[in-house]
C-alpha positions as CSV (number, residue, x, y, z in Angstrom):
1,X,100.2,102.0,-44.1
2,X,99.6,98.7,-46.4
3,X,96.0,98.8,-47.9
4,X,94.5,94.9,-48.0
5,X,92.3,93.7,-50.6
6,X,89.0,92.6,-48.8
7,X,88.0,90.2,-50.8
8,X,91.7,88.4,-51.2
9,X,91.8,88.5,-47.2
10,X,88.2,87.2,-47.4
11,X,88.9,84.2,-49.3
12,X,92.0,83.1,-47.6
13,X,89.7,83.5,-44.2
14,X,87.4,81.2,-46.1
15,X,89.9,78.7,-46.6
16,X,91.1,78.6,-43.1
17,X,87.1,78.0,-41.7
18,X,86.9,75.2,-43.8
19,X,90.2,73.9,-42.2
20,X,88.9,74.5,-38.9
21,X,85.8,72.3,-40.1
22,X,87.7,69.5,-41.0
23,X,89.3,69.8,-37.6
24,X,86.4,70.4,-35.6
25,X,84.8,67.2,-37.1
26,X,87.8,64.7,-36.2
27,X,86.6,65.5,-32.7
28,X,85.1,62.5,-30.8
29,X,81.5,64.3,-29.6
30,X,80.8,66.2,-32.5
31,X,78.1,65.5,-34.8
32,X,77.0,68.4,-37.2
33,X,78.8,71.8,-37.8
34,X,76.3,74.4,-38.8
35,X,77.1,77.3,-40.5
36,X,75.5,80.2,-38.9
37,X,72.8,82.5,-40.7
38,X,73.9,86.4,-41.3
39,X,72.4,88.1,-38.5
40,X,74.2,85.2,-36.1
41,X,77.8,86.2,-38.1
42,X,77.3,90.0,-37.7
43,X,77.1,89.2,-33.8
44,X,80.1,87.1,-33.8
45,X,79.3,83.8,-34.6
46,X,80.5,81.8,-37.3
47,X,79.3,77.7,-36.9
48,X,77.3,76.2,-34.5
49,X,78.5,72.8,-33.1
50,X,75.9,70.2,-32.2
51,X,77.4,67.6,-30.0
52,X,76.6,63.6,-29.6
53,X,74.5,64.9,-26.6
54,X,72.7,67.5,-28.4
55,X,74.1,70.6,-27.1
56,X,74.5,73.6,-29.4
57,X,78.1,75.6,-29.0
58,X,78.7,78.7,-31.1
59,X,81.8,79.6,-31.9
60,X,83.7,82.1,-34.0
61,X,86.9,81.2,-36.5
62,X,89.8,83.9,-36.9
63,X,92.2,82.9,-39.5
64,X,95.7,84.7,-39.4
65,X,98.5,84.3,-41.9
66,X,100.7,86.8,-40.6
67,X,101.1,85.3,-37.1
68,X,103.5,82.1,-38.5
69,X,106.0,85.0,-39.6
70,X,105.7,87.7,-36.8
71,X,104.9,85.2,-33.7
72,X,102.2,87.9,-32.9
73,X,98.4,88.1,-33.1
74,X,96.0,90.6,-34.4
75,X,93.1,91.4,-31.9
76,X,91.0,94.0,-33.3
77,X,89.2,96.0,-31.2
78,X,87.7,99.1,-33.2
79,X,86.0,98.8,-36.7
80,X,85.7,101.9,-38.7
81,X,83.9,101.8,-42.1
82,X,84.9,105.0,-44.9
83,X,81.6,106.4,-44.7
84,X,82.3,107.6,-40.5
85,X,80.2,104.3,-38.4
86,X,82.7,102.5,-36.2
87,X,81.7,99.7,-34.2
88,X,83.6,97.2,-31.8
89,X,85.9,94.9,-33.0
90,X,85.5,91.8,-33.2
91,X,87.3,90.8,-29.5
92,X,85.0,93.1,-27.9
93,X,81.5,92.4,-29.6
94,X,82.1,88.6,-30.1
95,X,78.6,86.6,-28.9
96,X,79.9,83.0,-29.7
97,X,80.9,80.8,-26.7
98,X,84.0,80.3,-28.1
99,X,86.5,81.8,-30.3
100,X,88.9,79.8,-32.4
101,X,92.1,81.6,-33.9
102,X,94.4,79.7,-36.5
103,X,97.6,80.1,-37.3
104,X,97.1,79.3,-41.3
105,X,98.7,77.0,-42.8
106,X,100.5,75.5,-40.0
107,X,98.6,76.0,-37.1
108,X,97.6,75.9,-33.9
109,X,94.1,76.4,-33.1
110,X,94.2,78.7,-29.9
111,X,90.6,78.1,-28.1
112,X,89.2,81.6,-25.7
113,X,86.4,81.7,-23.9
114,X,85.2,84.6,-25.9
115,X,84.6,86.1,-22.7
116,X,87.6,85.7,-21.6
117,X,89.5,87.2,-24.8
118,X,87.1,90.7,-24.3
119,X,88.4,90.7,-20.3
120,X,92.0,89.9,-21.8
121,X,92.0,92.5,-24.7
122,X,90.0,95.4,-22.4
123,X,92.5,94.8,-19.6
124,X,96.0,92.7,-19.6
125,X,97.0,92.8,-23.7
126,X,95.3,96.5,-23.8
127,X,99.4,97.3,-22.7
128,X,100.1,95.8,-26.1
129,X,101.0,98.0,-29.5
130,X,97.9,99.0,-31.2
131,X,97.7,98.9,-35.2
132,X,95.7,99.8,-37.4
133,X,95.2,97.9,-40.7
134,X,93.2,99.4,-43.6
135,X,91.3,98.0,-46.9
136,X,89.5,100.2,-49.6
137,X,86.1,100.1,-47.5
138,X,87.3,100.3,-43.9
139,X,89.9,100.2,-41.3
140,X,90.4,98.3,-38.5
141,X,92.7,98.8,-35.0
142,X,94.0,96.0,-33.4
143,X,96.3,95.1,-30.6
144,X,99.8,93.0,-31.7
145,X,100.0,90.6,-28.8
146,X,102.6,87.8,-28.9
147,X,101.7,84.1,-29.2
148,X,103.3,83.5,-26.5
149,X,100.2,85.1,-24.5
150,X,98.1,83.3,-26.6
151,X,99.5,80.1,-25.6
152,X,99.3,81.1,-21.8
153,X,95.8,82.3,-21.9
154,X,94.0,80.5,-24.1
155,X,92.2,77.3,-22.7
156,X,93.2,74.8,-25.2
157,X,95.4,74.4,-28.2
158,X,95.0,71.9,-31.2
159,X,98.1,71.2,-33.4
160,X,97.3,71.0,-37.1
């Protein structure tokens, strides 16, 4: 099994939030992007949108490099740090309204109802391959599902 660097994976997720920014912005009804505190992140949220009207929408970024080569996702489920804690993945414990996962560096931007994805990933794409990918602090398993069920269940898509 390939071991990632965290923080090399960490920075290239960096670089695809502020991508997703600069996208979320060119959006008519938009106004601010906040970036949420650490307690909000550790939940699942990443920004917090404030629209023209004033309503606040949380959502979470997943940035995937991999996907533009394979034509599959990663959706991790499970969580498992060195030291023996495990926790859900980020599919399953996600509290934003919305998840956005990009495709980096040549998009799309696949919008879920984060509710949806957790029904999806607990059900329908649980028939999927499961992986596990590893770092030096932690692992994580994940389910491999193809775009293509991406395309057909997410509830918008943005071209980049």
């Amino acid at each position: 099994m390939k071991i990632y660097d965290f923080n090399t994976q960490l920075q290239q997720g960096l670089a695809g939030e502020l991508v997703i920014d600069k996208i979320i912005m060119l959006r008519p009804n938009v106004k601010e992007i906040i970036s949420a505190s650490q307690k909000e992140q550790l939940s699942g949220i990443d920004r917090i949108i404030i629209t023209k009207s004033g309503k606040r929408i949380t959502l979470e970024y997943k940035s995937d490099r991999r996907a533009a080569t394979t034509g599959n996702g990663f959706v991790e489920i499970w969580h498992e740090y060195k030291m023996g804690h495990s926790k859900a993945g980020w599919a399953l414990k996600c509290a934003a309204n919305f998840l956005l996962y990009y495709i980096d560096n040549i998009g799309p931007i696949y919008i879920f109802k984060s509710s949806d994805l957790k029904t999806l990933a607990q059900s329908e794409w649980s028939k999927f391959q499961e992986r596990t990918v590893a770092n030096n602090d932690f692992q994580t398993r994940g389910l491999i599902v193809p775009l293509d069920e991406f395309k057909k269940h997410s509830i918008d898509i943005w071209n980049v």
